[in-house]
Structures are given as structure tokens and as C-alpha cells.
N, C-alpha and C positions, 0 to 999 in steps of 0.2 A: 719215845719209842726207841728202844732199839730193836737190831736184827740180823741175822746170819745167817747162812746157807751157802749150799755149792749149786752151779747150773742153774738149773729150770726150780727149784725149792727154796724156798724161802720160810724163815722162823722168825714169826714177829710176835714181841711184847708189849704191852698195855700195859702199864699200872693206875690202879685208884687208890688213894689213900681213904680209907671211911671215918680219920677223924681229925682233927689240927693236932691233937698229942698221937699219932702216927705218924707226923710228917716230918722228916728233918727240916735244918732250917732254908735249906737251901733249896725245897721242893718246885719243882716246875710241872708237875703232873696233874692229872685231873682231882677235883676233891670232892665229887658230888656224886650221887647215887646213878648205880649205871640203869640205865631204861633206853627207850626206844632210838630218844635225842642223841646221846652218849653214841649209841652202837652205830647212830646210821652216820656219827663223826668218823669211827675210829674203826669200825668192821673195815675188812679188804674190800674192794671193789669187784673184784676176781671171784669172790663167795666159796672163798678156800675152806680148807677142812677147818673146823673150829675146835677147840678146847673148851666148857665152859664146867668148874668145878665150885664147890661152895655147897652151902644148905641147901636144904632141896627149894623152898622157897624161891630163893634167889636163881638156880641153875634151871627153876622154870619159867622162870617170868624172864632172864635172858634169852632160854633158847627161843621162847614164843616171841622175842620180839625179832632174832635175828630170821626165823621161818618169817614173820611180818613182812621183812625188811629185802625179802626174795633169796635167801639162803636153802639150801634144799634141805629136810629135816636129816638125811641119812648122812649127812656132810657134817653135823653138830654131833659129835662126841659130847657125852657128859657123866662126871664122878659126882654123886653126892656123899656127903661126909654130916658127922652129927644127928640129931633126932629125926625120926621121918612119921610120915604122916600128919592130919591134917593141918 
């Protein structure tokens, strides 16, 4: 993780690699499918404004787990990108 900010705000990053030919050799990061486990690791404790972008797929199965996980739904931002629908 890193992170930056001034005062009272803070920006903090995650990354997953989704495959071992994504990873440099030197990866210390997560390498596994993000779901409930993953978020209730890595989520703020604070249940700060979230990001979550990607296929729609995946930016709802994220956000429904971070609502799961006691985040308020109006606090999860989300971009889908790529084909949509079922």
C-alpha cells in the first residue's frame, strides 16, 4: 500500500495482480481474486469514500461486498468500463 494526503484526507492504494505473467519479479502484493476476505483485509476501517472501477461484473460483486462489510452504499463510487449487461 501506499498513500498521500494533506491534513484530515488521506489517498490510499491497493493493488491485485490478476495473473503471475502480470507480476514483476519482485511483487509483494496481493495475487488473488478480490471478494469479501480480500476487502474486509484491505478496506479503511473509517468506511471512507471508495473507488471501485472495472467490468461491471466485478464493480458489483465489490461494491456488494464492501455494503456487506458495513460501508454506506452512497460512500462507494463506481466506473464501469467494457461490455454491460447480463
Amino acid at each position: 500500500m501506499s498513500s498521500s494526503g494533506t491534513g484530515n484526507e488521506e489517498t490510499a492504494w491497493r493493488s491485485c495482480s490478476r495473473s503471475r505473467a502480470d507480476r514483476p519479479p519482485d511483487w509483494t502484493g496481493y495475487s488473488r481474486r478480490v471478494d469479501r476476505g480480500l476487502l474486509s483485509e484491505v478496506a479503511p476501517a473509517d468506511l471512507a469514500l471508495t473507488f471501485v472501477c472495472g467490468p461491471t461484473p466485478f464493480v458489483e460483486a465489490v461494491a456488494e461486498a464492501l455494503v456487506a462489510l458495513g460501508h454506506e452504499p452512497s460512500r462507494i463510487k463506481t466506473e464501469r468500463f467494457g461490455p454491460t449487461g447480463g
